[in-house]
N, C-alpha and C positions, 0 to 999 in steps of 0.2 A: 333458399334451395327450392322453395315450391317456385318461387317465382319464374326460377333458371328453367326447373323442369316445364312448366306450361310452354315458356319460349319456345325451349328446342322442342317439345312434343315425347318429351320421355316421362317416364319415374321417377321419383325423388330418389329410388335403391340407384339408379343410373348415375344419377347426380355424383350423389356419394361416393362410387365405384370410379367414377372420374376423378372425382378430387383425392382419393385414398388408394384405391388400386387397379389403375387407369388400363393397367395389361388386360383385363377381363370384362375389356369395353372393346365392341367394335370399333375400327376406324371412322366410319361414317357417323355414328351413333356419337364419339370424341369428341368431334368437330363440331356436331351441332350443336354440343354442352359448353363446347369452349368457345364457340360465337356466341351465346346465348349470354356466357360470362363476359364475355366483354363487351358487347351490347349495353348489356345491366350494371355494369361495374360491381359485379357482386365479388365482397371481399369473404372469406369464409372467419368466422367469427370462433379463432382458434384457443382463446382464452376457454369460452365454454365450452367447447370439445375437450381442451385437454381437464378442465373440474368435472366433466362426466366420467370421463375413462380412469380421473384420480395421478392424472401423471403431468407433471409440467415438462416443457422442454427448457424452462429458463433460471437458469441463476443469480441470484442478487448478490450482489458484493459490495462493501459497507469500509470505505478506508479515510485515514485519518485527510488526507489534502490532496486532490485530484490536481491542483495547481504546480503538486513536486514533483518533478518528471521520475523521482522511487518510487512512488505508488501507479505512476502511468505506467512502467514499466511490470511491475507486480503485477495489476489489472490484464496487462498484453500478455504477460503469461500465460495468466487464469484463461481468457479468451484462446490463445493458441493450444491449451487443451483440452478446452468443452470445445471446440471442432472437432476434433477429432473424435468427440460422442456425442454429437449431435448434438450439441447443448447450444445456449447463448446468457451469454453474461451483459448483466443490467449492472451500471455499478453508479454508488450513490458518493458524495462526497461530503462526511459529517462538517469538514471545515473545522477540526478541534472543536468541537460544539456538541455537548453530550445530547441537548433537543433535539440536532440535526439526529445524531444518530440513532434516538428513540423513534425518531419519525420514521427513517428508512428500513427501520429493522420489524416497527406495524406494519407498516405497506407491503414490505416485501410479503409477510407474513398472510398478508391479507388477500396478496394476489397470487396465494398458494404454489408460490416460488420449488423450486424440487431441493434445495439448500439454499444457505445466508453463509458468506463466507465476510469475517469479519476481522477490521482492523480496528480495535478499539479503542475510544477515550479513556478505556478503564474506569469511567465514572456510574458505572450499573452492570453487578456481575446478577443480577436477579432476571431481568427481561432474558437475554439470550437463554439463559439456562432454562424460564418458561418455557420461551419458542423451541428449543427441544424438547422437553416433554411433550408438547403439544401434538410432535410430530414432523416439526421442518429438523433435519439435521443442521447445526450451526459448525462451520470449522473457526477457530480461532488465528489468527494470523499476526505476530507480531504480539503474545497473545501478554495479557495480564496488566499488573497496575502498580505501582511504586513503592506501596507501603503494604499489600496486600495481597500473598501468590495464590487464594484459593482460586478465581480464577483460572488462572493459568495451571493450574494442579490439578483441576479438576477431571479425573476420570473420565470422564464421560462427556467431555471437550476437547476432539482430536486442535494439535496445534503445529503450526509451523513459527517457528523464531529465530532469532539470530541471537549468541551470544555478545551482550553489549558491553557489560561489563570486561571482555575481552576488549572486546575493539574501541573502549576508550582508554584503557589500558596500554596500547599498543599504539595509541596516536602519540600520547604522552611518552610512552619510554622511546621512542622515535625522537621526541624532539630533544631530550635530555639526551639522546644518545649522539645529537648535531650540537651537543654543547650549547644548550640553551637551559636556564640556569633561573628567570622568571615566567613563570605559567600563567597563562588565563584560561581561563573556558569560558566560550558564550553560549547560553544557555536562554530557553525560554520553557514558560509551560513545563515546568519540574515535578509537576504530579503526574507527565506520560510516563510509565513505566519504561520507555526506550530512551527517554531525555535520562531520567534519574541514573539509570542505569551509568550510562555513557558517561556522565557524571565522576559517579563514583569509581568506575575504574581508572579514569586522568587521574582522580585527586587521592588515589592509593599509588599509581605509580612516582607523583611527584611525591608524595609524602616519604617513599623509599629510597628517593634519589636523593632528597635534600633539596627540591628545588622550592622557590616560594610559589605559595598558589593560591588564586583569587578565581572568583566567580564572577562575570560582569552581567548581568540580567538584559535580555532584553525583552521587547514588548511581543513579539510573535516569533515563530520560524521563516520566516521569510528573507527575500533579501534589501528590502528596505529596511527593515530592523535589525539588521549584521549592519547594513549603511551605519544606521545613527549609533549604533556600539562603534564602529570603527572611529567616527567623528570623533567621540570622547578619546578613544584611545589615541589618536592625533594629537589630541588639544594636550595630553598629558605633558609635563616635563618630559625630558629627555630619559633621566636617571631613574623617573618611576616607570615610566612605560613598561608594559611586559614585554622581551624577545622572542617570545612565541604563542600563539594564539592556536587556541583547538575548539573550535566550531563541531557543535552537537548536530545541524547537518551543513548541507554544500551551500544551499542557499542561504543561510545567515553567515558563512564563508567566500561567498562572491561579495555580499556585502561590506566585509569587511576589509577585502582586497580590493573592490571602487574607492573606500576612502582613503585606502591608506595611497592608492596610485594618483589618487585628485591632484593634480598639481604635481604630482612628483614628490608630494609634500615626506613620504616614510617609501624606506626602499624595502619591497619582501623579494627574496628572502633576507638581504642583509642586514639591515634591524627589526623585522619582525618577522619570522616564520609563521605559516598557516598553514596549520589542517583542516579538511574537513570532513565530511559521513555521509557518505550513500555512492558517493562514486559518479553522478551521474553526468549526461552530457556538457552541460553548464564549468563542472570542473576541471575538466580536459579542455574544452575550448575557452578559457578564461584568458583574460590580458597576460597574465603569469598564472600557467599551468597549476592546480592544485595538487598538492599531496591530500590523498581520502583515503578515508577507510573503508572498504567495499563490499558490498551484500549483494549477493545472488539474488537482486530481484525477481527478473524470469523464472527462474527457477526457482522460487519460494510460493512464485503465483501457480506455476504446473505442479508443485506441491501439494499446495493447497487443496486444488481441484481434484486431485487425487485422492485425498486423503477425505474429499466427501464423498467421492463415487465409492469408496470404498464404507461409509457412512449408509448411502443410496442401499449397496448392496445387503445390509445387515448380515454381515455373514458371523457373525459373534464373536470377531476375533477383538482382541483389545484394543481401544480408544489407543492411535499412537502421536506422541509425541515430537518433532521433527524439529531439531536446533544444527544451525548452520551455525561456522564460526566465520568470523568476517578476516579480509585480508588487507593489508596495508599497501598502495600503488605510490609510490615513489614519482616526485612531478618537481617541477622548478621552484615550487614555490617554500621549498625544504632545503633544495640543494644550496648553501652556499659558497 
């Protein structure tokens, strides 16, 4: 800023009054701050302005797979409502990888972030809970861990969630309810709280229906690991195969609908039904449309953000809680 001001021939108070509150600068006086700037390329160095003043403009965001177009949309929420207050969302991708997400949650921390809005591996309920003491408000998203609800209980951790135990529940009584009569779930990473979940409510509906029901594990959530689950389920005999398959999300469910269309080799929906979880673009534009189960991403993300400004604000009101229930969309790959 000295430097700016020597150029144009002002005061560094000029300087400042330009960059901050430009209306109480002459015109001429403006212009030879703002040639003087671009002359120099002087960037204004807005990290340490806002650790003087104590105030950040930016928020970190901390979710499971930046790769699943559910959390890119979650994320675009978040973003479509820190606009709207002036905010900007930095968002990091743990990659299921509880290191990643210790990393991004010091950093954030470290670059005096104004919140951490987080989607967790559920593998360390101790750090975030620090980093709010400390003073960053943390919201939780998706919040909690498999075998462990403090977490997600916790007072003093506003959260946004979706009921999963509903909406695996409802994937399964769907397909019992198309007279399908052998169950699988593909499943990976059973220690997410939102895997386990989803889990458990398929294999409470099957249990009530009488239908048989298996877990086939795979190696990641993605959709080359639905691939090579689907492979086996190919390879199966005819009589053992399951007639209906319920994918814990969309993309280990495109997977499983690449192999099963390979060749022509299994016709879905007429020998095997597929569902899958989150709804997202992938399962609508699929070779045969998917039946999902739906979560208000967007609006879990402008949730979120809310429910830290609301955090931001300390107004003393109590930490709240926010659970969506998911809904079931109806696609070809059900119908038969």
């Amino acid at each position: 800023m000295k430097d700016v001001a020597r150029a144009a021939g002002v005061s560094v108070g000029t300087v400042s009054n330009v960059l901050n509150r430009p209306e109480q600068v002459s015109a001429d006086r403006r212009a030879r701050v703002e040639a003087a700037i671009a002359e120099l390329g002087y960037v204004r160095n807005d990290a340490a302005r806002q650790l003087k003043m104590g105030r950040s403009r930016t928020v970190g965001a901390v979710v499971l797979d930046l790769a699943n177009p559910f959390y890119a949309d979650v994320v675009g929420g978040m973003e479509a409502a820190a606009e709207a207050s002036a905010l900007a969302v930095i968002a990091g991708s743990s990659a299921n990888r509880l290191e990643r997400e210790r990393l991004y949650l010091s950093l954030f921390e470290e670059q005096r972030v104004r919140g951490i809005l987080l989607a967790s591996t559920g593998g360390d309920r101790d750090l975030p809970a620090a980093i709010r003491r400390r003073g960053t408000p943390v919201v939780l998203v998706e919040d909690g861990i498999a075998d462990d609800r403090d977490l997600a209980g916790d007072p003093e951790m506003p959260s946004v969630s979706v009921d999963d135990v509903a909406g695996g529940r409802m994937a399964v009584e769907h397909l019992v309810g198309a007279g399908r009569r052998r169950i699988a779930v593909v499943a990976a990473r059973r220690d997410i709280r939102q895997v386990a979940e989803r889990e458990a409510g398929a294999r409470a509906a099957a249990e009530e229906a009488g239908a048989r029901f298996e877990v086939l594990e795979a190696d990641a959530l993605t959709v080359l690991a639905g691939r090579e689950v689907g492979e086996r389920i190919v390879s199966m005999p005819r009589a053992e195969r399951p007639d209906a398959v319920f994918c814990v999300n969309d993309l280990l469910a495109v997977g499983v609908l690449q192999a099963c269309a390979f060749r022509h080799e299994v016709a879905v929906p007429e020998e095997i039904a597929i569902v899958g979880y989150d709804d997202i673009e992938f399962a609508r534009s699929a070779i045969v449309p998917l039946t999902s189960v739906s979560q208000p991403a967007d609006l879990m993300g402008r949730t979120a953000l809310a429910l830290l400004e609301e955090e931001i604000a300390q107004t003393g009101a109590p930490r709240r809680h926010v659970s969506f229930r998911p809904s079931l969309v109806e696609r070809e790959s059900t119908r038969g």
